[in-house]
C-alpha positions as a Markdown table, in Angstrom:
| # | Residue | x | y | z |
|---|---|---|---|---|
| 1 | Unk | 0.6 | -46.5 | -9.4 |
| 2 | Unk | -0.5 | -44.2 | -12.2 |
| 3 | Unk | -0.1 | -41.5 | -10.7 |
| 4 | Unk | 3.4 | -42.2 | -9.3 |
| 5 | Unk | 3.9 | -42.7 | -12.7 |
| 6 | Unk | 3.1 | -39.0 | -13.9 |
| 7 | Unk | 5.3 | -37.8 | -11.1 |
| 8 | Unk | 8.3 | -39.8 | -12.6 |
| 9 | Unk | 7.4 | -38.6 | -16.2 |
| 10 | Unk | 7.0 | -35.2 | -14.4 |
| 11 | Unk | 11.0 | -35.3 | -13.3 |
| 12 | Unk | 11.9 | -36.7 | -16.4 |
| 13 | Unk | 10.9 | -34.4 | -18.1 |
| 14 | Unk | 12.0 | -32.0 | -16.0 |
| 15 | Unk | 15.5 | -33.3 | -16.0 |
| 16 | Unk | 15.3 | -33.6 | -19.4 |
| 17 | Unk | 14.9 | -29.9 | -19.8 |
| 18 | Unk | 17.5 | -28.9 | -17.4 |
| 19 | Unk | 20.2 | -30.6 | -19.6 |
| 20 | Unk | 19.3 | -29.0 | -22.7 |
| 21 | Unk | 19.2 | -25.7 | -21.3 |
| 22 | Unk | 22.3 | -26.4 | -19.6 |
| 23 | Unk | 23.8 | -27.4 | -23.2 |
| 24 | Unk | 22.8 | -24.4 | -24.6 |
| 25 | Unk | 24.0 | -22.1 | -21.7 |
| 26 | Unk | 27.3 | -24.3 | -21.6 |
| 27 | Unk | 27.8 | -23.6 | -25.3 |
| 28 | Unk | 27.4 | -19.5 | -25.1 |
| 29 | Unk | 30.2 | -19.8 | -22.2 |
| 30 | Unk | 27.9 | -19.6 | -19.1 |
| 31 | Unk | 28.0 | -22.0 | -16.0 |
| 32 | Unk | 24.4 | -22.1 | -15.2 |
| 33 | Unk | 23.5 | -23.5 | -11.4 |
| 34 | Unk | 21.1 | -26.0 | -10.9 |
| 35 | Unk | 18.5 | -23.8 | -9.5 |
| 36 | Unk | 18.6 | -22.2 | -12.9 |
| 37 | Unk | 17.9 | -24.5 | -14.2 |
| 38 | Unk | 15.3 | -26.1 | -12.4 |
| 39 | Unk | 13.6 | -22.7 | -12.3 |
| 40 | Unk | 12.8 | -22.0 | -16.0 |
| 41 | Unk | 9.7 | -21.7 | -18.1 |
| 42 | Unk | 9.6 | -25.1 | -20.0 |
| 43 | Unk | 10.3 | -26.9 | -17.1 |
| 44 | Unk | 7.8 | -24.5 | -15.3 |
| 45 | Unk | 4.8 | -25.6 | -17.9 |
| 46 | Unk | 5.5 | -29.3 | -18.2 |
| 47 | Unk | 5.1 | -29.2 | -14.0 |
| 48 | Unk | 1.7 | -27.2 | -14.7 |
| 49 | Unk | 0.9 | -29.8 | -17.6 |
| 50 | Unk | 1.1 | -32.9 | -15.2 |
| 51 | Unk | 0.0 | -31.2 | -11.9 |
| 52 | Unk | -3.6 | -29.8 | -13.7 |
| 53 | Unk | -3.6 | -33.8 | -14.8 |
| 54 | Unk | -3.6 | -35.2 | -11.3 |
| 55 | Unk | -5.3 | -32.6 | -9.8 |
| 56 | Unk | -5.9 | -33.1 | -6.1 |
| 57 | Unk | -3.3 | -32.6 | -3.4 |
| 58 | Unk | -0.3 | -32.6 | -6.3 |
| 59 | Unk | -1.8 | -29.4 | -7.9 |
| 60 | Unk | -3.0 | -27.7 | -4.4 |
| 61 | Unk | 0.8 | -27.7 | -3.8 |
| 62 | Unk | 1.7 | -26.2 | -7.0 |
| 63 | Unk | -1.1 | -23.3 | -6.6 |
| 64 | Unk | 0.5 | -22.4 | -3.3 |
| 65 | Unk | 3.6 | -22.2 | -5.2 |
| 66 | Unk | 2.1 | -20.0 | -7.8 |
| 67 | Unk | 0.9 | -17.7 | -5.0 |
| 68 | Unk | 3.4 | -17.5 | -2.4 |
| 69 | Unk | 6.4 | -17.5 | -4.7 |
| 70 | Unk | 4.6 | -15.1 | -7.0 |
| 71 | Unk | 6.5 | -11.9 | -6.1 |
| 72 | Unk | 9.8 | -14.0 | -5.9 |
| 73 | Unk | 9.2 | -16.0 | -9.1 |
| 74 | Unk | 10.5 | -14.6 | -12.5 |
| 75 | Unk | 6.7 | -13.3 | -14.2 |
| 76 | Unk | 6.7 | -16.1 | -17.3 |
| 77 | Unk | 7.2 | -18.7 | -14.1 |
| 78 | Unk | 4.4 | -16.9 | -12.1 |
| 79 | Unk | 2.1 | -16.6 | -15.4 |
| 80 | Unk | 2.4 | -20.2 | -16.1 |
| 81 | Unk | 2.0 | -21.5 | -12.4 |
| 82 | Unk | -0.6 | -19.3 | -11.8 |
| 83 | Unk | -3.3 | -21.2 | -14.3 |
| 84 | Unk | -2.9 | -23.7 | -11.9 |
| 85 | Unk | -5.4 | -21.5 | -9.6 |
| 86 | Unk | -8.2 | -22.5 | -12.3 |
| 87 | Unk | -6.8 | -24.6 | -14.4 |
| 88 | Unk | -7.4 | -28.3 | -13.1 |
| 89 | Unk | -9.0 | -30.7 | -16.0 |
| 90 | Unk | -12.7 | -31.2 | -15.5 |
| 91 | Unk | -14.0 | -34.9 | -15.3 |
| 92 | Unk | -15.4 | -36.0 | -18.1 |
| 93 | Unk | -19.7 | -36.2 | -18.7 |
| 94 | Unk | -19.2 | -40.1 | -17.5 |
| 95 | Unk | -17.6 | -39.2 | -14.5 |
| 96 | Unk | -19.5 | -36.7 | -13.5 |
| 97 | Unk | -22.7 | -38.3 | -13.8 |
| 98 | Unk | -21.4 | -41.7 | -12.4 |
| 99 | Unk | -20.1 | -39.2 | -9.6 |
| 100 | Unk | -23.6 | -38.1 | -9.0 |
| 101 | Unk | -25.6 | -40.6 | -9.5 |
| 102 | Unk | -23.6 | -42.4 | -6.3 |
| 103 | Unk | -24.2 | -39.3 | -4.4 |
| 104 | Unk | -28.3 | -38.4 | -5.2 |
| 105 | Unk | -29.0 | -41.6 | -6.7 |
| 106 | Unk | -30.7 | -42.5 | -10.0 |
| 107 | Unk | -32.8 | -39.9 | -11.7 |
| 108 | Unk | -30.9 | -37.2 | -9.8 |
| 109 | Unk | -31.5 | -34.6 | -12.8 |
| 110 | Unk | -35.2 | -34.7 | -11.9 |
| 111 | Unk | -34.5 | -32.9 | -9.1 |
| 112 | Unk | -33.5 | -29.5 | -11.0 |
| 113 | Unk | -34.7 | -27.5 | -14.0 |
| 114 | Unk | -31.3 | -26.5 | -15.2 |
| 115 | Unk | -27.7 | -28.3 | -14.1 |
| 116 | Unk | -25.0 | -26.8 | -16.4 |
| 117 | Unk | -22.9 | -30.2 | -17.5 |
| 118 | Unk | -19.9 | -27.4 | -18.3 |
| 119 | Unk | -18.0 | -26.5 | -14.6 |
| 120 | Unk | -17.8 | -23.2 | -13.6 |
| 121 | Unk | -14.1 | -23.8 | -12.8 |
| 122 | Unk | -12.3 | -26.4 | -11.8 |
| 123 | Unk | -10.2 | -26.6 | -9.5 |
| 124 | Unk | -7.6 | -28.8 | -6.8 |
| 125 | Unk | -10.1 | -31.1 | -5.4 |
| 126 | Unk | -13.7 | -30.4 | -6.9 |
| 127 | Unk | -15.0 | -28.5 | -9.3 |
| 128 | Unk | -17.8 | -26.2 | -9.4 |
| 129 | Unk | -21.4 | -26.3 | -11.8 |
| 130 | Unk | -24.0 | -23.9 | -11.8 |
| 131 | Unk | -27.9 | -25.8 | -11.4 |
| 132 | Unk | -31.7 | -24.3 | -10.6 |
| 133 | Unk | -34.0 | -26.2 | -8.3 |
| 134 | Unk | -37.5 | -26.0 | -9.3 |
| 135 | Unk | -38.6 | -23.7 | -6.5 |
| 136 | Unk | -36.3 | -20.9 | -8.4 |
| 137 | Unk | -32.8 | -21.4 | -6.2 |
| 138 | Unk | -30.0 | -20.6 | -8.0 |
| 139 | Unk | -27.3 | -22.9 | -6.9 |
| 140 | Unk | -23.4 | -23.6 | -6.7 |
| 141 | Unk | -22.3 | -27.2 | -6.7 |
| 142 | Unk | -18.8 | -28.0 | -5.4 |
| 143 | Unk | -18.2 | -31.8 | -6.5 |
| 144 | Unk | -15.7 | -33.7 | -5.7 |
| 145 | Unk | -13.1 | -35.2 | -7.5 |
| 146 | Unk | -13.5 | -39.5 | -7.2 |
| 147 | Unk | -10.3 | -40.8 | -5.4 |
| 148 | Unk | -9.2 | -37.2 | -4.9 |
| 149 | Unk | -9.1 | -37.7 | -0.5 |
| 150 | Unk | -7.0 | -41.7 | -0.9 |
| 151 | Unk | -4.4 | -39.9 | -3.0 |
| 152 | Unk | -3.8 | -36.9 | -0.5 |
| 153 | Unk | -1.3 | -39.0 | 1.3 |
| 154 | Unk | 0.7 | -40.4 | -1.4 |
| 155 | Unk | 0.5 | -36.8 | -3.4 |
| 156 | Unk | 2.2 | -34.9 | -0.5 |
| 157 | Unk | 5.1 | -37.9 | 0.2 |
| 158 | Unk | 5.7 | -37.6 | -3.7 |
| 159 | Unk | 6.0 | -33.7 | -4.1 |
| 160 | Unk | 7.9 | -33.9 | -1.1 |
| 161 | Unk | 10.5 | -36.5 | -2.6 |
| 162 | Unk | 10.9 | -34.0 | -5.9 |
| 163 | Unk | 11.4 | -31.2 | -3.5 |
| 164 | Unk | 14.5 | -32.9 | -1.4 |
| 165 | Unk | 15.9 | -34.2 | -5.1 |
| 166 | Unk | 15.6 | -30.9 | -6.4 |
| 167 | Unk | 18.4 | -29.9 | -4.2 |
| 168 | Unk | 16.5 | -26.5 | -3.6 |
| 169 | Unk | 16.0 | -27.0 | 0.1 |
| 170 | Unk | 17.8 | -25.2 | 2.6 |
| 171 | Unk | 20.7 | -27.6 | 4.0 |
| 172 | Unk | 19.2 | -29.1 | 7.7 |
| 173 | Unk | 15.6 | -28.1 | 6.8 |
| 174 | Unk | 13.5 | -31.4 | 7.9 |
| 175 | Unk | 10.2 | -30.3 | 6.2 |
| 176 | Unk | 8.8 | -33.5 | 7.3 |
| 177 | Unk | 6.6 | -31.6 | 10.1 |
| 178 | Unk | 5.6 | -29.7 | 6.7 |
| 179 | Unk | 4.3 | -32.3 | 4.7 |
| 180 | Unk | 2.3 | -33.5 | 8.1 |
| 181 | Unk | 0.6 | -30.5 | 8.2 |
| 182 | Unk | -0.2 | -30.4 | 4.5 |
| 183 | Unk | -1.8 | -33.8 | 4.3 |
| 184 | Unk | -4.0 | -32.8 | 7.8 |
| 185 | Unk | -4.7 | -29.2 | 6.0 |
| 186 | Unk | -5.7 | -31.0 | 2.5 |
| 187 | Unk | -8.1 | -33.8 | 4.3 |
| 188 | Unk | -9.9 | -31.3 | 6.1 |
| 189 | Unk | -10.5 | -29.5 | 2.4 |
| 190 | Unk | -11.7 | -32.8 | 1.2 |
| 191 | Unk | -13.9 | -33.0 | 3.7 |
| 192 | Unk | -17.4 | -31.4 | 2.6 |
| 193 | Unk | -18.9 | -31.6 | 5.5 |
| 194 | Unk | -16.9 | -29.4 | 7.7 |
| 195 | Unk | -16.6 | -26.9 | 5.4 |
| 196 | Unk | -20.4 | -26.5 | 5.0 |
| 197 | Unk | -20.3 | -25.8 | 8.9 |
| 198 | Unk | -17.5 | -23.4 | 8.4 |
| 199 | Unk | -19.5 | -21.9 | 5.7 |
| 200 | Unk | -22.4 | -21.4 | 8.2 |
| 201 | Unk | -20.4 | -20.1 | 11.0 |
| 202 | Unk | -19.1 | -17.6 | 9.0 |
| 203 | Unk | -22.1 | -16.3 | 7.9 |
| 204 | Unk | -23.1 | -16.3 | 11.7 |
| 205 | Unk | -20.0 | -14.2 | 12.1 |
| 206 | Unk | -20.6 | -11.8 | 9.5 |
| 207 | Unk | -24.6 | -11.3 | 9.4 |
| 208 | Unk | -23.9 | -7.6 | 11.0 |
| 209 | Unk | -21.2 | -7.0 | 8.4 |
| 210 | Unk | -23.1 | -5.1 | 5.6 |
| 211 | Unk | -19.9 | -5.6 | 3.6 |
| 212 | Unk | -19.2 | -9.0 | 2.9 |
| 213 | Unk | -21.5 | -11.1 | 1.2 |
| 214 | Unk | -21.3 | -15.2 | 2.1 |
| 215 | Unk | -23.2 | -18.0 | 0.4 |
| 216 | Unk | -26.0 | -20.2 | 1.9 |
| 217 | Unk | -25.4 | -23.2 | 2.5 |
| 218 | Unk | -28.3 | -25.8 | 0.4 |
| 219 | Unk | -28.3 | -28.5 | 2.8 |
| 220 | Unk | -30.6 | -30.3 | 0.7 |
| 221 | Unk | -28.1 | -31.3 | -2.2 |
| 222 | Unk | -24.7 | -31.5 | 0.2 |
| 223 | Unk | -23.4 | -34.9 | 1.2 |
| 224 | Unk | -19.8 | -36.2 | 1.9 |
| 225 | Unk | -18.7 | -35.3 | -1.5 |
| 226 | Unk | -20.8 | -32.2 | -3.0 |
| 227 | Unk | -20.9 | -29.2 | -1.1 |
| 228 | Unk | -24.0 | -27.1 | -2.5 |
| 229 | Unk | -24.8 | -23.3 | -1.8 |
| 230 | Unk | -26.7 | -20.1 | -3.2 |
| 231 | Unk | -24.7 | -19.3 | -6.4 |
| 232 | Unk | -23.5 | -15.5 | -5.9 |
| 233 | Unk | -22.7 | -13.2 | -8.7 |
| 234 | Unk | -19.4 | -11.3 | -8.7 |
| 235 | Unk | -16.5 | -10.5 | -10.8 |
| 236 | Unk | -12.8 | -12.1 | -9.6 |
| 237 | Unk | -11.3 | -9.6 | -6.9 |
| 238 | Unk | -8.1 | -8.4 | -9.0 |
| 239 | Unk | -10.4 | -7.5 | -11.9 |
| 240 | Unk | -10.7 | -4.4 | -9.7 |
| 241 | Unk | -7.3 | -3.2 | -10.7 |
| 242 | Unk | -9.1 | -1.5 | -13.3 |
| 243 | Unk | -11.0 | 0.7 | -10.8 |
| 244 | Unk | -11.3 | 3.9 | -9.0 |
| 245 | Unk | -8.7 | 4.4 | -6.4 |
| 246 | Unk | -11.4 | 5.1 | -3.9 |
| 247 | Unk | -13.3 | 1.3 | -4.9 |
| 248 | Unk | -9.5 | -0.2 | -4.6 |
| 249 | Unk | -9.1 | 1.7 | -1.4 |
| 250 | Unk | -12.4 | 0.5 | 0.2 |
| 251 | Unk | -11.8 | -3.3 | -0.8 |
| 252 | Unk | -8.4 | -3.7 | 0.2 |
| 253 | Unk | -9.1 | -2.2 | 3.8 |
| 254 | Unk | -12.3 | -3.8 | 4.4 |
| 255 | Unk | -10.3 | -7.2 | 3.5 |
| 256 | Unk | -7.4 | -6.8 | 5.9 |
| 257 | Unk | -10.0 | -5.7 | 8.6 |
| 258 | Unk | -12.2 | -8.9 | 8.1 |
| 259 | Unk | -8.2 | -10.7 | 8.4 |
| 260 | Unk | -7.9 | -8.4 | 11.8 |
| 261 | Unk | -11.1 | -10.3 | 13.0 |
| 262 | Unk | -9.9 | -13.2 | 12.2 |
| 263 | Unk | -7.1 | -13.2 | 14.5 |
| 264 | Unk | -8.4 | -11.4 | 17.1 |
| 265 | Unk | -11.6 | -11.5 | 17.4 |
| 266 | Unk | -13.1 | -14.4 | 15.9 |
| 267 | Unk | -10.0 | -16.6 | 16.0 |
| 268 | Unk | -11.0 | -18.5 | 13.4 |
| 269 | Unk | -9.8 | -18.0 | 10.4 |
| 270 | Unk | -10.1 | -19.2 | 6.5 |
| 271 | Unk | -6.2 | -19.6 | 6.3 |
| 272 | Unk | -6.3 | -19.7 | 2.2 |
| 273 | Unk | -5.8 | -16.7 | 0.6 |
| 274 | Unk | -5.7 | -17.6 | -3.1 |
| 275 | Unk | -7.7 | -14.7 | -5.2 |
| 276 | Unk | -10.1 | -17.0 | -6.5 |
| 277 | Unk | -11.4 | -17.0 | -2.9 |
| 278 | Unk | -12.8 | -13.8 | -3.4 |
| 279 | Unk | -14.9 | -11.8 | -5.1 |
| 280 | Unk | -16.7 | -8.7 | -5.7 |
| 281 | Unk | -20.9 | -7.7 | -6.5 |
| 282 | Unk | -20.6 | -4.8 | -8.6 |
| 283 | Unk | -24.8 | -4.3 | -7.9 |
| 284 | Unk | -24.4 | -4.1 | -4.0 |
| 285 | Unk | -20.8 | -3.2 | -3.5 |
| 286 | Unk | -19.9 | -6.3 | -1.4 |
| 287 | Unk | -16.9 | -8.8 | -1.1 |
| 288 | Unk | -18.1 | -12.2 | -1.7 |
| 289 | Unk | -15.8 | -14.6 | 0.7 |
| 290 | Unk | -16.0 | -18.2 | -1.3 |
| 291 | Unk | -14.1 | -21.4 | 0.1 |
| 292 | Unk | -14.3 | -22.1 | 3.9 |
| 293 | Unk | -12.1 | -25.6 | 3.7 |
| 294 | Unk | -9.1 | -24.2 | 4.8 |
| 295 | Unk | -10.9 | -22.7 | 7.6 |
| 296 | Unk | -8.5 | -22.9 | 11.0 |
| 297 | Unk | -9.0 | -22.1 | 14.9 |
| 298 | Unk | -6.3 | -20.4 | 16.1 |
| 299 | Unk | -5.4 | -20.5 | 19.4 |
| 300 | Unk | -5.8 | -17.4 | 22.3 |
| 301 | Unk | -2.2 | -17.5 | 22.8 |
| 302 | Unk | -1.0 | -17.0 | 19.1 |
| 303 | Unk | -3.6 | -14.0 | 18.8 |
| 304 | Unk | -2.2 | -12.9 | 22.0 |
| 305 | Unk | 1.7 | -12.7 | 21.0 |
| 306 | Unk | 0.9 | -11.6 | 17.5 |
| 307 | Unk | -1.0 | -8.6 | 19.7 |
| 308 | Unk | 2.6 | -8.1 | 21.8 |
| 309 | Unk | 4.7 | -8.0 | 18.3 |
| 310 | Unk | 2.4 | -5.5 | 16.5 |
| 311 | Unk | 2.3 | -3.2 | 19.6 |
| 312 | Unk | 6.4 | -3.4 | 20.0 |
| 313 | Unk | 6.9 | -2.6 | 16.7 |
| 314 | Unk | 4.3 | -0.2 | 15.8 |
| 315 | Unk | 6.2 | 1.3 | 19.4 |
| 316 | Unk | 9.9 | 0.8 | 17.9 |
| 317 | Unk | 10.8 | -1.3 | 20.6 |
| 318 | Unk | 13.1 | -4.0 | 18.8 |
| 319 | Unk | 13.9 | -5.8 | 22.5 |
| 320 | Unk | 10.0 | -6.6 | 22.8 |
| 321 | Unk | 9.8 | -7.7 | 18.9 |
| 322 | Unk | 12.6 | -10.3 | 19.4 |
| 323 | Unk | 10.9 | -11.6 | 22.2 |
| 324 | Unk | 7.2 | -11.7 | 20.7 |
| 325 | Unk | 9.1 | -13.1 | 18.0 |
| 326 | Unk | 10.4 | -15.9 | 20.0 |
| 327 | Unk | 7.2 | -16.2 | 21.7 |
| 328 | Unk | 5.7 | -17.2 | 18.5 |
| 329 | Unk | 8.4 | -19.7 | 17.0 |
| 330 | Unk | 9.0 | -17.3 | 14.0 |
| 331 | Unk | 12.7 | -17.8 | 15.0 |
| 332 | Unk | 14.4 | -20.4 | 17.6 |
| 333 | Unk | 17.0 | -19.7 | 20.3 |
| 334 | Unk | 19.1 | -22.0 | 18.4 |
| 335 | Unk | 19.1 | -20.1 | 15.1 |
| 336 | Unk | 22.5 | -18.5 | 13.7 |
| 337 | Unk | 22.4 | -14.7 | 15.3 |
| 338 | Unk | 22.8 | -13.6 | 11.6 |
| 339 | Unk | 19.6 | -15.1 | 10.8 |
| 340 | Unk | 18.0 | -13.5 | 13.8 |
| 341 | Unk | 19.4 | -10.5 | 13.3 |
| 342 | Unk | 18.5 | -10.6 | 9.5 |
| 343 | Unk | 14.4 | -11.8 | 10.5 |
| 344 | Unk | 14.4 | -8.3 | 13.1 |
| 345 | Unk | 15.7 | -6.0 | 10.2 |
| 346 | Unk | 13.1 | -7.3 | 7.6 |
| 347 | Unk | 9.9 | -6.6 | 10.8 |
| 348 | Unk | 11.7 | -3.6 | 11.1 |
| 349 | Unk | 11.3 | -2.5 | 7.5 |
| 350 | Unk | 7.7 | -2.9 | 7.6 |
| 351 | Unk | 7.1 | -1.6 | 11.2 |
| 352 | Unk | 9.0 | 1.3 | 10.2 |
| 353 | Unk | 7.1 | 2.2 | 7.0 |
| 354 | Unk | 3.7 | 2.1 | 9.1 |
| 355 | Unk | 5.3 | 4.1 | 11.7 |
| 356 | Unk | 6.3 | 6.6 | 9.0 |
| 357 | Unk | 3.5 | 6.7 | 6.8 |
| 358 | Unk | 0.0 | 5.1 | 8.7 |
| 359 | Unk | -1.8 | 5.3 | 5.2 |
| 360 | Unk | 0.3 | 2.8 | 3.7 |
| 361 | Unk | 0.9 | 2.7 | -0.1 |
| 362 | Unk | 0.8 | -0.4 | -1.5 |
| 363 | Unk | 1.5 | 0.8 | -4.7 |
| 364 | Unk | 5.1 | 1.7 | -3.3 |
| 365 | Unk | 7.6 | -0.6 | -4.9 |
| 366 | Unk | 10.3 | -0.1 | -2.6 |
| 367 | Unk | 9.4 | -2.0 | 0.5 |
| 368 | Unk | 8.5 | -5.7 | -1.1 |
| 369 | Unk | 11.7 | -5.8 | -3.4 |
| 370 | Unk | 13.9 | -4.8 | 0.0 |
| 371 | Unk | 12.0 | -7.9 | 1.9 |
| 372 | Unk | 12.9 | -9.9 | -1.2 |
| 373 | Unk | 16.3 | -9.4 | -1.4 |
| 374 | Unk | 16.8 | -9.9 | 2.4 |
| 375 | Unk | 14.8 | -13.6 | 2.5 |
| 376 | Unk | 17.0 | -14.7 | -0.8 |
| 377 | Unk | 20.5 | -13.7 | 0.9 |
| 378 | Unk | 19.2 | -16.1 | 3.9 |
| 379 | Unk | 18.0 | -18.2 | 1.7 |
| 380 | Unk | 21.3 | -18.3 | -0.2 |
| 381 | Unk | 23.3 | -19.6 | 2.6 |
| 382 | Unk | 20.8 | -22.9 | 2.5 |
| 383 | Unk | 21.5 | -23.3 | 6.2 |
| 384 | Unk | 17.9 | -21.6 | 7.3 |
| 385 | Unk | 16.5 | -24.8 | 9.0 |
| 386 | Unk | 14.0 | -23.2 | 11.8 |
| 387 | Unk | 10.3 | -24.0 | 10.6 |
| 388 | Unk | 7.6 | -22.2 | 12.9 |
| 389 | Unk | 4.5 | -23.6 | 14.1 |
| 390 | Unk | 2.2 | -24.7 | 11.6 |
| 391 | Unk | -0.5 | -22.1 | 12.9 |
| 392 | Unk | 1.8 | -19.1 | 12.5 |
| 393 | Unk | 2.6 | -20.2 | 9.2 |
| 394 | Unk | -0.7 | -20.5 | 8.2 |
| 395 | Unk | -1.6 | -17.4 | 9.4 |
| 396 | Unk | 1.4 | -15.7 | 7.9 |
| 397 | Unk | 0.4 | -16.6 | 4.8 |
| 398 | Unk | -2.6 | -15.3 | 5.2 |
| 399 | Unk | -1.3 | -12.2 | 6.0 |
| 400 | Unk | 1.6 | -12.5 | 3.1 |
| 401 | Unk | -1.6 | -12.9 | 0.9 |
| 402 | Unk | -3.4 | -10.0 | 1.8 |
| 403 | Unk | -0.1 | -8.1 | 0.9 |
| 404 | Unk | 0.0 | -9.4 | -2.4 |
| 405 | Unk | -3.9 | -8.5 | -2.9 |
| 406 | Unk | -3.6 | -5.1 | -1.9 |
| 407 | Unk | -0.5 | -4.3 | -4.3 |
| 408 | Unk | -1.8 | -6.2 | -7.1 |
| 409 | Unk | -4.9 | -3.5 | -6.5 |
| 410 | Unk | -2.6 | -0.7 | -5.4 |
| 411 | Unk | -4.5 | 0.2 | -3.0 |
| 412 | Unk | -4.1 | 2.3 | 0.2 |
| 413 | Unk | -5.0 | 1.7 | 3.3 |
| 414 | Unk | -5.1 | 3.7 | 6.9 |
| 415 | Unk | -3.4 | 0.3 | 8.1 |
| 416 | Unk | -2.7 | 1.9 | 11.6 |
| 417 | Unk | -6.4 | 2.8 | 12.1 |
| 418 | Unk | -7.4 | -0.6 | 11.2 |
| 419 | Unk | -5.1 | -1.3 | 13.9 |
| 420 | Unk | -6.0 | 0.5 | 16.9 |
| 421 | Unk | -9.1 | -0.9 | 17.5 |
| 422 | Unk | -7.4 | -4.6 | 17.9 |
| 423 | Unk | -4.4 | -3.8 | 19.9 |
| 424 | Unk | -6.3 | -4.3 | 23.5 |
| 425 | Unk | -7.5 | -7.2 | 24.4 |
| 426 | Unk | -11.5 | -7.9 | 23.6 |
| 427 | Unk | -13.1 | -10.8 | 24.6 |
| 428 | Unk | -13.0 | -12.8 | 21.3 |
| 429 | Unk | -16.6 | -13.8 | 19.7 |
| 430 | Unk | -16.7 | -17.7 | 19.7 |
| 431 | Unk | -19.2 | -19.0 | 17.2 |
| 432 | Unk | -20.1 | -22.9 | 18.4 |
């Protein structure tokens, strides 16, 4: 009940704010619509203020928000959304101990030398403290948030009553497949155990990969609600902005390769690309992959169409892209042909720029603004109502992510040689 509470003060306030901007805009002579409204900074920061209070599923929502949106978003929105990455408060000394004491028992300090009582971060659904064991382990503990998996439900229904009220939704959009998938996606986060398994099959998958480095997981300290593992030094991933080309270079490619993998070789992949996911170990030169709940199996058949659409349009054959297309659910038979039409010019701008230039530039400004401004003209018409499967969208955003990583880092990146190798059909690697 308190926490339906905050999401009524959240609208409130919200509402609030949209009528005294309104006011003022009213007054200088403009007519402001509501999405303008809705979509400014104060309102921006008192949603940040309340969803970093609830934590949990309400603020996983709003980080996916801050990251997806982030190239559509005006920057002070993006800049303020985006402390919601790290930005959750931390439970107070009480808590925590109370927290651990149910999960190790009393006198659970006696088992390390050092437990830092200050998080490393905190974020969504645990937050993370830095300990030593006395046999010299240096350790990462993931704790979760109490209450965080019984409010997952309720926290999803609630932002998805905000987001049909906000009158932002595309008219016939029925995103209640959406919030079905968000609640199974966010229970499988909260569940520690399955992520320390996806933790170890990753580092199954990767022990030949010299450039990725993945924590151990400490079996010892994990239970249903702490997830512990080696604690790995690195700075965050976008920090490298700052670096050589040839570094930025490097990184980016070896990040879309290991998403490559994912699809087709592995198919399994960790679906969540949020930056704090990754990092990088200046001393060895390795990418550090963090954060295996969002970790997804996808099936042969989705690897298998994706396959058909990169080889028809990396071919400019734009009869074999709608199909793979359709194949795929990115667009139903039922859709408006100016929507279709409208989805096959925006592949074509990208399969056209790695036809043209196979080292693509992500530095290029050109190509994301053009996407841009073809998804807000459909999205202007409000009657885009086709949803594809949940395991396309996943991995779409996957791939949207690594996008956004390697232009944030400016990188380039022989994307067609990275290709090549994946465009037959291996046997994928299965790790049971």
């Amino acid at each position: 009940m308190s926490r339906l509470a905050l999401f009524g003060g959240m609208a409130s306030g919200v509402l609030g704010g949209m009528l005294v901007d309104g006011a003022l805009q009213v007054a200088r002579g403009r007519r402001p619509s509501v999405s303008e409204l809705l979509l400014t900074p104060g309102n921006a920061l008192r949603v940040t203020q309340q969803l970093a209070h609830l934590r949990g599923a309400a603020m996983k929502v709003g980080q996916l928000i801050s990251m997806d949106a982030g190239e559509l978003l005006p920057m002070e929105l993006t800049e303020i959304l985006s402390r919601l990455r790290e930005d959750a408060q931390h439970m107070p000394a009480a808590q925590l101990n109370a927290t651990l004491k149910q999960q190790w028992g009393e006198g659970w300090r006696s088992r390390f030398a050092q437990f830092s009582a200050t998080p490393l971060a905190a974020a969504s659904i645990g937050q993370v403290h830095r300990a030593k064991t006395p046999d010299g382990r240096e350790l990462a503990i993931k704790i979760q948030y109490p209450g965080v998996r019984d409010s997952i439900d309720s926290d999803v229904d609630n932002v998805g009553a905000l987001l049909r009220l906000s009158g932002l939704l595309p008219k016939g959009l029925d995103i209640a497949p959406l919030l079905v998938a968000a609640k199974q996606q966010l229970h499988e986060e909260a569940d520690y155990v399955r992520e320390g398994e996806c933790l170890l099959n990753f580092r199954q998958l990767l022990k030949d990969s010299p450039e990725f480095l993945v924590p151990d997981l400490a079996a010892d300290f994990s239970t249903e609600h702490v997830l512990a593992m080696t604690f790995v030094k690195g700075v965050p991933i976008e920090a490298l902005a700052s670096h050589s080309q040839e570094l930025r270079d490097r990184v980016a490619a070896t990040l879309i390769e290991l998403v490559l993998r994912e699809m087709f070789e592995f198919q399994l992949m960790q679906s969540d690309p949020n930056f704090a996911n990754y990092r990088y170990d200046v001393a060895s030169g390795r990418v550090v992959l963090l954060d295996f709940g969002a970790t997804r199996q996808l099936s042969t058949n989705v690897a298998s169409q994706y396959r058909n659409l990169l080889k028809a349009g990396l071919a400019g054959n734009r009869d074999e892209v709608r199909t793979a297309a359709l194949a795929l659910g990115l667009f139903g038979e039922h859709m408006p042909r100016h929507h279709e039409r409208k989805l096959l010019e925006m592949a074509e701008l990208m399969f056209s720029a790695l036809r043209t230039n196979p080292v693509f530039d992500f530095s290029d400004d050109t190509l994301l603004p053009a996407l841009r401004e073809h998804g807000m003209m459909m999205a202007a018409e409000r009657e885009f109502g086709h949803v594809p499967p949940i395991d396309v969208l996943f991995l779409q955003r996957k791939i949207g992510g690594m996008y956004l990583l390697a232009s944030r880092l400016k990188a380039r990146v022989d994307i067609a040689g990275l290709l090549e190798p994946h465009l037959t059909s291996p046997a994928p690697v299965r790790c049971d």
